[in-house]
FILOMAR-805225 format. One record per residue (C-alpha): residue in one letter; x, y negated, z negated; chain; residue number from 0. Coordinates in pm, whole numbers, padded with zeros to 5 digits. Each point is the difference from the previous one (the first is absolute). Layout:
residues N
A, X, Y, Z, A, NUM $
...
END
This chain:
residues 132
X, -05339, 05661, -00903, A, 0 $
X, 00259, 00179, 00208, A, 1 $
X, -00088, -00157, 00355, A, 2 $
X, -00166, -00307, 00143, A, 3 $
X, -00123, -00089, 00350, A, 4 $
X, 00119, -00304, 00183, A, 5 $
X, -00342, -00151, 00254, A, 6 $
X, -00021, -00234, 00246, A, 7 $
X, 00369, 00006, 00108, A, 8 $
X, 00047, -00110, 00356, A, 9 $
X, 00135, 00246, 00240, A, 10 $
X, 00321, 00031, 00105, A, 11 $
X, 00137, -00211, -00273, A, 12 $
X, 00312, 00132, -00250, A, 13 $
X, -00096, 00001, -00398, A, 14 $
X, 00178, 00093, -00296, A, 15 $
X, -00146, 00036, -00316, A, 16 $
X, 00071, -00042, -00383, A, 17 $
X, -00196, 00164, -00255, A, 18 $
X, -00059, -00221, -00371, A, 19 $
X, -00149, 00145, -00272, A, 20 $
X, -00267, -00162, -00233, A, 21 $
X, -00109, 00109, -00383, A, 22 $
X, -00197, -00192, -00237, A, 23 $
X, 00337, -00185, -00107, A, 24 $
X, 00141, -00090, 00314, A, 25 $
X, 00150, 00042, 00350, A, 26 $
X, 00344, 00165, 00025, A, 27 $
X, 00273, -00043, 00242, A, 28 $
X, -00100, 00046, 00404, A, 29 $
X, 00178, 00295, 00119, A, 30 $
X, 00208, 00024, 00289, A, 31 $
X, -00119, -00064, 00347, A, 32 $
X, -00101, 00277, 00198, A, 33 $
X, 00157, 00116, 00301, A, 34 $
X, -00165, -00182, 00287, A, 35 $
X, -00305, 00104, 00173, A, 36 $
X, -00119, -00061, 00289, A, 37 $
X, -00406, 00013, 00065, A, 38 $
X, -00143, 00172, 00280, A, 39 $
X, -00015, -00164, 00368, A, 40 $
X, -00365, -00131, 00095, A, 41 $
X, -00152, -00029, 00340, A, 42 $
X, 00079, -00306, 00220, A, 43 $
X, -00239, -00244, -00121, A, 44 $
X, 00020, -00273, 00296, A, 45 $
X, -00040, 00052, 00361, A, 46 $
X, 00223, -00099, 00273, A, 47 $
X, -00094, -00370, 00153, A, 48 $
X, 00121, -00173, 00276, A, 49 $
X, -00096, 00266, 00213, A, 50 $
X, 00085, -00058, 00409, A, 51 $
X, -00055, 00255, 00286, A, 52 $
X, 00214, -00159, 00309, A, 53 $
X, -00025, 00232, 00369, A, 54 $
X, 00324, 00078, 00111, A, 55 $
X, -00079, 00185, 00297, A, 56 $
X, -00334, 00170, 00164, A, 57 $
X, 00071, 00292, -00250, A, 58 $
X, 00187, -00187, -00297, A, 59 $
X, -00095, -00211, -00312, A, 60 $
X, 00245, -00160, -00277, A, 61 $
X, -00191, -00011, -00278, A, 62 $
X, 00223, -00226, -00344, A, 63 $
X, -00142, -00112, -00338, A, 64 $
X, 00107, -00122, -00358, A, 65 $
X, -00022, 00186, -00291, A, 66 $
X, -00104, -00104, -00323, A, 67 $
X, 00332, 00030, -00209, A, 68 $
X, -00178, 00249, -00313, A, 69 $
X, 00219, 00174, -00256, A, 70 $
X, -00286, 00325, -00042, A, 71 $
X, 00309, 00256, 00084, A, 72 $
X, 00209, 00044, 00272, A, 73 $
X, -00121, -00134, 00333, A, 74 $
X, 00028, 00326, 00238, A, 75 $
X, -00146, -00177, 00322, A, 76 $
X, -00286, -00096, 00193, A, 77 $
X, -00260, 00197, 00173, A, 78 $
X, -00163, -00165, 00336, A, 79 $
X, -00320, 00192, 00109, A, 80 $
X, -00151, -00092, 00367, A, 81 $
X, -00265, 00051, 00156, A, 82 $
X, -00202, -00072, 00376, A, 83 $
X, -00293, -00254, -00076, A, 84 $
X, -00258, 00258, 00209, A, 85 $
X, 00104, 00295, -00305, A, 86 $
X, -00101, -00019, -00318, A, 87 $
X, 00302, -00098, -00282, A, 88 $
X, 00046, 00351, -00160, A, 89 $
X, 00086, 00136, 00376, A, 90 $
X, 00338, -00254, -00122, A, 91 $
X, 00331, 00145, 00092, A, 92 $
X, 00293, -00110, -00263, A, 93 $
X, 00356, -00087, 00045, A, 94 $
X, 00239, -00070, -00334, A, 95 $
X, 00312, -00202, -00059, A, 96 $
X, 00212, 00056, -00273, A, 97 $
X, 00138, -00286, -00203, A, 98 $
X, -00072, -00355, 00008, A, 99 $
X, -00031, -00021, 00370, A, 100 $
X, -00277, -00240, 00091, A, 101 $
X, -00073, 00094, 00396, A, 102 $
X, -00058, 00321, 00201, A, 103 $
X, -00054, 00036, 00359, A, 104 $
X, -00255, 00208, 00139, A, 105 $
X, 00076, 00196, 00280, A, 106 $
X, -00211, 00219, 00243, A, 107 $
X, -00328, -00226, -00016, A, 108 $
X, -00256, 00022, 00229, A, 109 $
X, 00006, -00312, 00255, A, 110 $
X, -00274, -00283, 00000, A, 111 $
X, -00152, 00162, -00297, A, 112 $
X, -00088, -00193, -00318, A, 113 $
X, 00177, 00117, -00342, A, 114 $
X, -00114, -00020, -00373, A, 115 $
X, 00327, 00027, -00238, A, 116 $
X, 00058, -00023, -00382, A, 117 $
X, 00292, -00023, -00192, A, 118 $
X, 00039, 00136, -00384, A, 119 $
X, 00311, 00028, -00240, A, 120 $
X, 00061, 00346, -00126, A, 121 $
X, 00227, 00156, -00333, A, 122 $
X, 00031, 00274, -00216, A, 123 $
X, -00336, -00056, -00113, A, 124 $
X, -00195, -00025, 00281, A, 125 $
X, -00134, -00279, 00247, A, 126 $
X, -00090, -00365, 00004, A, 127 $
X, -00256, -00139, 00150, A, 128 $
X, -00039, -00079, 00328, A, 129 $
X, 00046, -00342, 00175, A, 130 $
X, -00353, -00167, 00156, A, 131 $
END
């Protein structure tokens, strides 16, 4: 055998690896470790909780949450989508941070209108889900 597959690593994760070999009279010496690996980055698995919408003004909204602290790859941000409660939720317009910042305010918005909003992590991989 010449090459071997390593499953059900978890993402994001650094390996090395040693190789033994094994004959009908024994197992010899492990060889030296591998250079370290690291394993793919996954999608955010958790969504954002804690969500909170607070008006600022006739036109403004803070929105702030907590993230779930996941080590799938390097956090890149948060996407926000929004939407008016009289349009449907793929008529959403999106806004991103970058980093671990946990608020966003919303400018430009419509006056005595009702909003939807959602909040999901995003990496390398892709996106999280989004908060409820």
């Amino acid at each position: 055998m010449e090459s071997a597959m390593a499953v059900d690593l978890n993402p994001w994760v650094e390996y090395e690896f040693r190789v033994v070999a094994t004959n009908p009279i024994g197992t010899g010496d492990p060889s030296i470790p591998s250079r370290m690996i690291r394993t793919n980055e996954a999608e955010p698995s958790a969504a954002p909780i804690d969500v909170k919408a607070t008006s600022v003004s006739v036109s403004e909204i803070l929105v702030t949450w907590k993230h779930i602290k996941e080590n799938l790859g390097r956090p890149q941000g948060f996407e926000i989508g929004y939407w008016k409660d009289t349009e449907p939720e793929d008529s959403a317009e999106t806004v991103r941070t970058r980093g671990n910042e946990s608020f966003v305010m919303l400018m430009g918005l419509e006056g005595d209108t009702l909003y939807h909003l959602t909040v999901r992590a995003y990496n390398g991989a892709g996106y999280g889900p989004p908060s409820e």
